[in-house]
C-alpha positions in Angstrom: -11.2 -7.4 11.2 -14.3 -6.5 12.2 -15.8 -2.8 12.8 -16.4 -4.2 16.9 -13.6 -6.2 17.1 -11.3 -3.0 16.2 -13.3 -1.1 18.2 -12.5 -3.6 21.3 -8.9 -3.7 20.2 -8.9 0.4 20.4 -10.3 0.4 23.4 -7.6 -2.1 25.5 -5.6 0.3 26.0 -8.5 1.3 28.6 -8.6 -1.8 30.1 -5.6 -1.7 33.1 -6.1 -3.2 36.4 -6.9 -0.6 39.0 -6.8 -0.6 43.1 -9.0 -2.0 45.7 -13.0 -1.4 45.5 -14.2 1.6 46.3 -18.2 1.6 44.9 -19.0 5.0 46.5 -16.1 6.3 44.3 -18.1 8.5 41.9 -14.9 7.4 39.5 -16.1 4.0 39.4 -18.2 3.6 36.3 -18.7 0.1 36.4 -16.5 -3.4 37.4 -16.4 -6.7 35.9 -15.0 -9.7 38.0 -11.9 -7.3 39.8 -11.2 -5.3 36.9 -12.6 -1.9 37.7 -13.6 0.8 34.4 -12.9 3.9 36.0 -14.4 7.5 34.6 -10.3 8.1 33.8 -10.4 4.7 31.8 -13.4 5.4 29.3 -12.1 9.0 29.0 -9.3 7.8 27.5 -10.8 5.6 25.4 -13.4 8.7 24.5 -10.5 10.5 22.9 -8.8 6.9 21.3 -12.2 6.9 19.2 -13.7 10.4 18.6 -10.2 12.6 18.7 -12.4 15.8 17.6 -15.1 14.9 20.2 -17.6 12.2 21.1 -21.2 12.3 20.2 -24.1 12.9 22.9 -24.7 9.9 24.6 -21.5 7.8 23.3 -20.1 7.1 26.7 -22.7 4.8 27.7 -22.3 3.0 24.4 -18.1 3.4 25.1 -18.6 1.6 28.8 -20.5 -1.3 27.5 -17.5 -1.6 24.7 -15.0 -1.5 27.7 -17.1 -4.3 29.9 -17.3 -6.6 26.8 -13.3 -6.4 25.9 -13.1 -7.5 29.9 -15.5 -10.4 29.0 -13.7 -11.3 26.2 -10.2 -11.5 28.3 -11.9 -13.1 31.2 -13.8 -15.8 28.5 -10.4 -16.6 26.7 -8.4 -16.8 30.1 -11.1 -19.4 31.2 -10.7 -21.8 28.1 -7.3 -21.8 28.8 -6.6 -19.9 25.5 -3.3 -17.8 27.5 -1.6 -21.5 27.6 -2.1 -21.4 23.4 1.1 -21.2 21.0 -0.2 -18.6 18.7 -0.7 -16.0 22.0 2.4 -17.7 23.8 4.6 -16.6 20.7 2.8 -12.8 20.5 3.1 -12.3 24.3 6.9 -13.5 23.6 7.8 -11.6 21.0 6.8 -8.5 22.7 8.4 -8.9 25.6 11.8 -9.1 23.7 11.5 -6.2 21.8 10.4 -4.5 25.5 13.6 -5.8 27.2 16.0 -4.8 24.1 14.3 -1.2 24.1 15.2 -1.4 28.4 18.7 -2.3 28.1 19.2 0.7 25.4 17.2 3.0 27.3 19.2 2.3 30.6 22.5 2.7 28.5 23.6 -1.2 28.5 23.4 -1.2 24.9 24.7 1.9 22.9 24.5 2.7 19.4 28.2 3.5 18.6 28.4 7.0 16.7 26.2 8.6 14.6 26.4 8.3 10.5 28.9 10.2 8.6 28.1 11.2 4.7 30.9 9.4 3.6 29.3 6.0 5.7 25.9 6.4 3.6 27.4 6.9 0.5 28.9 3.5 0.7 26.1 1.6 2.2 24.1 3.2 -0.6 26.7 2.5 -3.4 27.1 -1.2 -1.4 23.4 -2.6 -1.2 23.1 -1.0 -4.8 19.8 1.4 -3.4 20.4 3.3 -6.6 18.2 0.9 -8.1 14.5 1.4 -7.1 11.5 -0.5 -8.3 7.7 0.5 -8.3 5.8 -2.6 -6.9 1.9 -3.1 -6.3 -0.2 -5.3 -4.4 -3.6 -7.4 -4.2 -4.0 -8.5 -0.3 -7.0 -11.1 -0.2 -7.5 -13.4 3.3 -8.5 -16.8 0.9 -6.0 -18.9 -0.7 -9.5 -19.9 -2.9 -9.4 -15.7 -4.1 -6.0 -15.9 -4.9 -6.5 -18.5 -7.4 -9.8 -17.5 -8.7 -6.8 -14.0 -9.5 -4.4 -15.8 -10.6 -6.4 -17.4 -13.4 -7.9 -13.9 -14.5 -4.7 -12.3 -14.6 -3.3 -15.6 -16.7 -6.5 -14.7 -18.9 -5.2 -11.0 -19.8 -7.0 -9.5 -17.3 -4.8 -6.2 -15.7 -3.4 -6.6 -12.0 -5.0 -2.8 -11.2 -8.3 -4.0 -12.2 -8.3 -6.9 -10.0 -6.5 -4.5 -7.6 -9.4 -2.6 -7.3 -11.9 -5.8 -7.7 -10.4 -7.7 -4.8 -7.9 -6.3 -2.8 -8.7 -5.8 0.9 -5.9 -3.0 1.6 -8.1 0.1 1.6 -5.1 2.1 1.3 -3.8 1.0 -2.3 -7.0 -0.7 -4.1 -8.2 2.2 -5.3 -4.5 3.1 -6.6 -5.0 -0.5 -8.4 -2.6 -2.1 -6.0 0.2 0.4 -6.0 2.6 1.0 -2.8 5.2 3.3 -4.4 8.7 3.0 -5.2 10.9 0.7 -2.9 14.9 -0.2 -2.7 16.5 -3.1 -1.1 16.5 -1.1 2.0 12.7 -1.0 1.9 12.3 -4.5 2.4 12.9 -6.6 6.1 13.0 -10.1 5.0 15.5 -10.6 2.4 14.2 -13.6 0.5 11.1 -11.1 -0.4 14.1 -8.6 -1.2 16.1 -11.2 -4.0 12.4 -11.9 -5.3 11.6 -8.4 -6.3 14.9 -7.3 -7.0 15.5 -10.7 -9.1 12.6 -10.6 -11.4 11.5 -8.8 -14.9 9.8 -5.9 -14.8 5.9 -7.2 -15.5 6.2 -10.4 -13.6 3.6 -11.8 -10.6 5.3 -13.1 -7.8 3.2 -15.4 -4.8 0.7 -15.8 -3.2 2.8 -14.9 -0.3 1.3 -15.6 3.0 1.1 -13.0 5.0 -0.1 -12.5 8.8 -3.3 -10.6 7.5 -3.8 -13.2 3.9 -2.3 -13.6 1.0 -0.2 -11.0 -0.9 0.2 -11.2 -4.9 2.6 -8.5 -6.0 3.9 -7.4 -9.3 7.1 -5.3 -10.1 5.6 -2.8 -12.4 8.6 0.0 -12.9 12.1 0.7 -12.4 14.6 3.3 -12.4 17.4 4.9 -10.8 17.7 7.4 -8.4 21.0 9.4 -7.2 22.4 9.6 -3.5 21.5 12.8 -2.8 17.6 11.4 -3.4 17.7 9.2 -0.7 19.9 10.5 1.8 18.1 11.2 4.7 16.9 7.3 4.3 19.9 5.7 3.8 20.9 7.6 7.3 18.4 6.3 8.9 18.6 2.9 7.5 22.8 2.9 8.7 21.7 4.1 12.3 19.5 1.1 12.3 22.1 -1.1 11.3 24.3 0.1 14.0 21.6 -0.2 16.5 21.0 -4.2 15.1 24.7 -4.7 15.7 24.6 -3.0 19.0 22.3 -5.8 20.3 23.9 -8.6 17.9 26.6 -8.3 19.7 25.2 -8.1 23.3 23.5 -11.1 22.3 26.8 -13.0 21.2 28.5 -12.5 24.9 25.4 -13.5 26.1 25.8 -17.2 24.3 29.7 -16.9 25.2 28.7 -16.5 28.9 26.4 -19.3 28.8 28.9 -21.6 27.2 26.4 -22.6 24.5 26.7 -25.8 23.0 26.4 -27.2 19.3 25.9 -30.1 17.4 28.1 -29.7 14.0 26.0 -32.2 12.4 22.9 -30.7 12.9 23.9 -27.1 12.0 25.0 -28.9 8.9 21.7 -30.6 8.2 20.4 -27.6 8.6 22.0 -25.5 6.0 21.2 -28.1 3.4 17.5 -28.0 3.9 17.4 -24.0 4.1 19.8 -24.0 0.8 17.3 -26.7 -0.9 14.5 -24.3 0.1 16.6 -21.5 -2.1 13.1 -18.6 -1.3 10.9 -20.9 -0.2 10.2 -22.0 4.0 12.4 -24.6 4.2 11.2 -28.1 5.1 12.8 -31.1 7.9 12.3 -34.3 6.5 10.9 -37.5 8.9 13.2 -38.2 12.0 15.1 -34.6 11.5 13.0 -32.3 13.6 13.7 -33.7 17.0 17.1 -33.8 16.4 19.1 -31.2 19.0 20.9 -28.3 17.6 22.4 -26.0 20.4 22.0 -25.7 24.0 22.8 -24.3 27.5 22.5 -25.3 30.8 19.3 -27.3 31.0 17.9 -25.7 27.9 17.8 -27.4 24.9 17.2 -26.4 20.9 15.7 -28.9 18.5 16.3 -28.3 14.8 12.1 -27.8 15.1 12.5 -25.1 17.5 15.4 -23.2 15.5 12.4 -23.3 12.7 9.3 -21.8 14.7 11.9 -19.2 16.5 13.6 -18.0 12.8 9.7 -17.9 11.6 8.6 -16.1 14.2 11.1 -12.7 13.9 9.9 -10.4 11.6 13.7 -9.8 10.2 15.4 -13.0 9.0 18.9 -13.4 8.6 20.2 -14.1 4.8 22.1 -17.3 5.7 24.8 -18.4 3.0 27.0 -20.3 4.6 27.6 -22.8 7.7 29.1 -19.7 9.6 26.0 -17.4 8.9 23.8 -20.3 9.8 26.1 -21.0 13.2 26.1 -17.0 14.0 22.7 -16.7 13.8 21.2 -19.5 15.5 23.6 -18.6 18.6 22.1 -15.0 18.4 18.3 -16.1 18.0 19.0 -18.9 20.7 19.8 -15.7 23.3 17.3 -13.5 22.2 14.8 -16.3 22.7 16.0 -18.3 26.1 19.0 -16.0 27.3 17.7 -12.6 27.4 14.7 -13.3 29.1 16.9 -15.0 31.8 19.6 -11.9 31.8 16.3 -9.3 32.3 15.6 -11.3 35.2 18.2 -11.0 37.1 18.6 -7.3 36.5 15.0 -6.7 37.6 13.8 -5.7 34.4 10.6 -7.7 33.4 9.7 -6.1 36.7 9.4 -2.6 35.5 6.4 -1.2 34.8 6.8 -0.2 30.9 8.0 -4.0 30.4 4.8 -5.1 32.7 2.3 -3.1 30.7 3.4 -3.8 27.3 3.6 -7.5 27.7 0.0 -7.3 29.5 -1.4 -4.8 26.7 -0.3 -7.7 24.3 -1.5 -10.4 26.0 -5.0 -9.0 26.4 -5.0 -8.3 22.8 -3.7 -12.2 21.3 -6.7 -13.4 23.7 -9.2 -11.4 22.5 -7.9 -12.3 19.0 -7.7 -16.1 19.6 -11.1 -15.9 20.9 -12.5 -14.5 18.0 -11.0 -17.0 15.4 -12.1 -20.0 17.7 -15.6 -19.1 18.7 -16.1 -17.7 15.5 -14.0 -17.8 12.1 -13.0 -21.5 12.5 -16.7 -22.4 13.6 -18.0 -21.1 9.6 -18.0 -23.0 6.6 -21.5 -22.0 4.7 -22.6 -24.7 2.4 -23.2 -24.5 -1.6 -26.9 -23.8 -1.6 -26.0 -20.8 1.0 -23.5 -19.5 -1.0 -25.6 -19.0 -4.0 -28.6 -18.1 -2.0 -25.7 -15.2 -1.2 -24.7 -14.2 -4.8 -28.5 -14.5 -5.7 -29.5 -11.9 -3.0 -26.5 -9.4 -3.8 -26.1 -9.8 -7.4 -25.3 -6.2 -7.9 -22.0 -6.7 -6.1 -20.9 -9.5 -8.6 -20.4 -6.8 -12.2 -17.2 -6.0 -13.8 -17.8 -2.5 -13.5 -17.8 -0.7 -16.8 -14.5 -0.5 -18.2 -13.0 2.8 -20.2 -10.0 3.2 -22.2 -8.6 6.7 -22.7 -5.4 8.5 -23.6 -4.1 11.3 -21.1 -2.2 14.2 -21.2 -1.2 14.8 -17.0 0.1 18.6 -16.7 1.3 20.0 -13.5 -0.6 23.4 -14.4 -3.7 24.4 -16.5 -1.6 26.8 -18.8 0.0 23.6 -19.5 -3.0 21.4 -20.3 -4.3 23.9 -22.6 -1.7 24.3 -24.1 -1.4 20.4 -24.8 -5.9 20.6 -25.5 -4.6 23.1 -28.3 -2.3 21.0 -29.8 -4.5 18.2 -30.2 -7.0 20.3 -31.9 -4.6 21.1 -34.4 -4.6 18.1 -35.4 -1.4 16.6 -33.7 -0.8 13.0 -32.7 -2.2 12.9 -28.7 -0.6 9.8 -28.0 2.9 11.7 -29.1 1.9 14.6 -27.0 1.5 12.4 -23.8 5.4 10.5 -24.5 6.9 14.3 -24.5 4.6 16.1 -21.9 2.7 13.7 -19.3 3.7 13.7 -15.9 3.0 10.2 -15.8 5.0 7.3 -15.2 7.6 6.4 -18.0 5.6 3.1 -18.6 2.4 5.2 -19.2 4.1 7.7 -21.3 5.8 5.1 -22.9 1.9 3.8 -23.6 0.7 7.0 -25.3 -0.9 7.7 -22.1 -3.1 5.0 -22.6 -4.8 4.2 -19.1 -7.7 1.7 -18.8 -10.1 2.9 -16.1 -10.9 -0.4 -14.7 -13.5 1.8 -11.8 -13.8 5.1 -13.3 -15.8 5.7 -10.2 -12.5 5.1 -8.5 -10.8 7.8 -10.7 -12.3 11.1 -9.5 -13.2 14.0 -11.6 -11.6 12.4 -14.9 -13.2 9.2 -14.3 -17.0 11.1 -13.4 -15.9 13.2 -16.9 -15.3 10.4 -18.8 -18.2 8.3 -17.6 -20.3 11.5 -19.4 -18.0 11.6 -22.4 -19.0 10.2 -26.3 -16.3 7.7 -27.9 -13.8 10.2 -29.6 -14.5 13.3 -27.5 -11.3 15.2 -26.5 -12.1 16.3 -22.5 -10.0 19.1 -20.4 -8.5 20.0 -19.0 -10.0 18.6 -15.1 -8.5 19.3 -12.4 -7.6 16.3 -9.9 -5.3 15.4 -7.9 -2.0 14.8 -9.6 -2.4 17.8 -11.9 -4.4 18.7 -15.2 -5.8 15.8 -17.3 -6.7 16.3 -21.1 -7.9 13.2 -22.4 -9.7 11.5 -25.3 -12.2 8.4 -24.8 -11.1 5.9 -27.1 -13.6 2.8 -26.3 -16.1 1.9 -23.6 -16.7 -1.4 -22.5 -20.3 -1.9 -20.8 -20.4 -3.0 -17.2 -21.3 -7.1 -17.4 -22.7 -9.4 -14.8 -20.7 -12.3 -13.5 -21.9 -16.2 -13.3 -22.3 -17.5 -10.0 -19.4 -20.2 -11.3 -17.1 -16.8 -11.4 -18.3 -15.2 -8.3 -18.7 -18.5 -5.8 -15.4 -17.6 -4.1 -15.7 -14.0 -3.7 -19.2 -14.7 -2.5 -18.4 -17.3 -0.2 -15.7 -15.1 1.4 -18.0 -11.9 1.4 -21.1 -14.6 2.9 -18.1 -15.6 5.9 -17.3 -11.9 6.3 -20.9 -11.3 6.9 -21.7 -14.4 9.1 -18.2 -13.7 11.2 -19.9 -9.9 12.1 -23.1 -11.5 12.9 -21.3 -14.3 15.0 -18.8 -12.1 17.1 -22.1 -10.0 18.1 -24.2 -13.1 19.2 -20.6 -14.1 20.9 -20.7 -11.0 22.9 -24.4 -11.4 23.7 -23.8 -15.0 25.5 -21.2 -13.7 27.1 -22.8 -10.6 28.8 -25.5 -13.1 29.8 -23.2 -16.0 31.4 -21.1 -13.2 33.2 -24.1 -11.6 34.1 -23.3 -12.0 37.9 -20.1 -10.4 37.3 -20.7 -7.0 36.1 -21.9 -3.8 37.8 -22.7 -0.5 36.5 -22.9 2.5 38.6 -25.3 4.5 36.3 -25.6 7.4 38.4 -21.8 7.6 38.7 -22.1 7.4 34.7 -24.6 10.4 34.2 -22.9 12.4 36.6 -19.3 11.4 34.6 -21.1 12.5 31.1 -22.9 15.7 32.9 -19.0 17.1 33.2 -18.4 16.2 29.8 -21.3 18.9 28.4 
């Protein structure tokens, strides 16, 4: 996303409907259309954005942000983008999850007991959670990226250096991809879980779309860890359970009091083509999608529709046989058409946290939708100004020097001396590093060689290495993790790519640029067509930011 378009989506929470007009109201700040920005709405989004305190002279800047999320809501609304699939299906989705969290709340649903030691203990020694395995991540938005990765990693090249080359999670690039041990319980959708638990340690798995791009992810480590480890999680994770079987079951006397209805045939079908999918999305051939699956009443299930609603849920069943398959379409079928219906009649999509929440969500998917039709789906910059791109910024487009070093990680300095003292007695570093690093086991098991793909990325030891001769023994430095003694074996120069290597990054980094400058011109037009539809009481402003002093 964009810095404004997070920004805007900050700053919806600011953005409720308010009473009738009142423009003496020195509350009033400023109205668009019948939406009203009150002096309460832009303090709270004051304190969403600056938490330690705003700037002089932000909350006229903080207004306008308000009046052009209200533009952008009033601009969807009026291309009809509410009646699209893609905010149909958000707007949906959160209004289930608001109407499950109401019927637990009011004590419909109860979670039955709490979770015993002796219950963890077997759900840990069950789902085998004794087994953990480190995986990290590259997270690009192009397919094109992905492949240009793929084909430098099937070149040699290491996954933490295109980690940090590529990846746009901010949280783990500069960790070269890394997100930290995981179990089975870790992972939601459990064809991702038999991936990573199924493959060798070293291996690539995806590209795996994602809802923010495409995910590449590589199980680096594994190792074991005891019960008393993971305790606390594996409570946690049983409570859940027993909250999920709470509503399961709610769910299945709702299909029993609807007298749903299947087609054996069709359930049948259906299983075959998610069993010939094994862990990929399965696929309906010609002439199958229409074809009816369950129903109730007037409301009817096509094989199609099982498929968008199974996509849609962010948990998915692990179907193995024709009674998996026939429980869980039953349960998704009431979440989906029943629930809804039930919450009716007990008044609850009336209530005000269900009203706000689905509201909240829908302002959000039409500011979103918006964006990627007026602007993201409107660019596709041509050859010429791609290069004219990569020509202009050709300082981006480097691998960055590249340093190779073995590492000694101590917890303390009397530690790292001691190790520093060893080596200059003459003793074998890399040996040192298998019996004393703090390390992972697959670096130790390395001699504690590490390739510092960014040293820049690296801290103090990679600033100290940058500055270090070929051969030179460093330490110890103080960083993060501990004390690092470390020797520079070899330094590879930092060397320009071709435009023929760069063109994708470039072309994605030119769209990221032009999408910035579009969504501001797209806010420009429409402060100008709505012109006649917004009011700002500036006095009622300066007086508002006069109490803030």
């Amino acid at each position: 996303m964009t810095g404004v378009c997070l920004l805007l989506s900050l700053l919806l929470l600011a953005g409720c409907a308010a009473g009738p007009e009142k423009p003496a109201d020195p509350q009033l700040l400023a109205r668009v259309g019948d939406r009203e920005l009150t002096a309460q709405k832009l303090d709270k989004a004051l304190k969403t954005l600056y938490p330690t305190g705003a700037p002089a002279g932000a909350e006229g800047q903080v207004l306008q942000r308000l009046i052009d999320t209200e533009l952008m809501v009033m601009a969807a609304v009026a291309q009809n983008l509410d009646r699209d699939p893609r905010v149909d299906g958000l707007v949906r989705q959160k209004e289930q999850e608001l109407l499950l969290a109401e019927l637990y709340r009011r004590g419909i649903l109860k979670i039955s007991g709490g979770v015993s030691p002796e219950e963890a203990r077997e759900y840990f020694a069950r789902h085998r959670l004794d087994e953990e395995r480190r995986v990290s991540r590259i997270l690009v938005g192009s397919g094109q990226v992905v492949e240009q990765i793929m084909k430098r990693l099937q070149g040699g090249e290491s996954f933490a250096a295109l980690a940090g080359e590529f990846s746009d999670d901010p949280k783990t690039a500069s960790l070269g991809g890394d997100l930290g041990w995981m179990s089975r319980a870790s992972f939601k959708n459990h064809l991702l879980r038999r991936q990573i638990f199924g493959a060798r340690i070293g291996q690539v798995l995806g590209p795996i779309k994602e809802p923010d791009g495409y995910s590449l992810l590589l199980v680096a480590e594994e190792r074991r860890t005891s019960f008393d480890q993971v305790a606390a999680t594996v409570e946690r994770v049983v409570a859940e359970e027993k909250q999920s079987f709470s509503t399961l079951k709610y769910l299945e006397g709702l299909t029993d009091d609807a007298q749903v209805r299947e087609d054996p045939e069709a359930l049948q079908l259906l299983l075959t083509r998610l069993s010939e999918a094994g862990t990929e999305l399965p696929q309906l051939r010609k002439g199958e999608s229409g074809r009816m699956l369950l129903g109730a009443g007037q409301v009817q299930w096509t094989l199609q529709q099982f498929m968008d609603a199974m996509l849609s849920e962010r948990d998915q069943a692990e179907i193995s046989t024709l009674e998996d398959l026939r429980l869980y379409a039953r349960r998704l079928f009431a979440l989906k058409e029943l629930l809804p219906k039930r919450a009716e009649e007990l008044g609850f999509r009336q209530t005000e946290e269900v009203q706000k929440g689905v509201e909240q969500t829908r302002r959000e998917a039409l500011m979103d939708r918006l964006r990627q039709v007026e602007v993201e789906e409107r660019l596709n910059p041509g050859e010429e100004e791609v290069r004219r791109y990569y020509e202009q910024h050709r300082e981006v487009y480097v691998r960055p020097e590249r340093i190779s070093i073995i590492e000694i990680l101590t917890e303390t300095r009397e530690e790292a001396e001691a190790a520093l003292q060893e080596t200059r007695q003459g003793r074998d570093m890399a040996e040192i590093a298998n019996r004393y690093s703090v390390r992972s086991a697959r670096v130790r098991r390395a001699g504690g060689r590490i390739l510092l793909t960014r040293p820049d990325k690296y801290g103090e030891v990679g600033l100290e290495a940058q500055h270090a001769q070929v051969g030179q023994i460093v330490g110890p430095v103080k960083s993060s993790q501990g004390y690092s003694v470390f020797k520079v074996v070899s330094k590879t120069p930092a060397q320009p790519h071709s435009f023929e290597d760069s063109r994708i990054r470039a072309a994605y980094h030119l769209k990221q640029e032009l999408a910035e400058e579009r969504f501001e011109e797209l806010i420009r037009r429409l402060n100008q067509k709505y012109a006649g539809q917004i009011q700002r009481y500036e006095d009622h402003l300066q007086a508002y930011a006069a109490t803030r002093q």
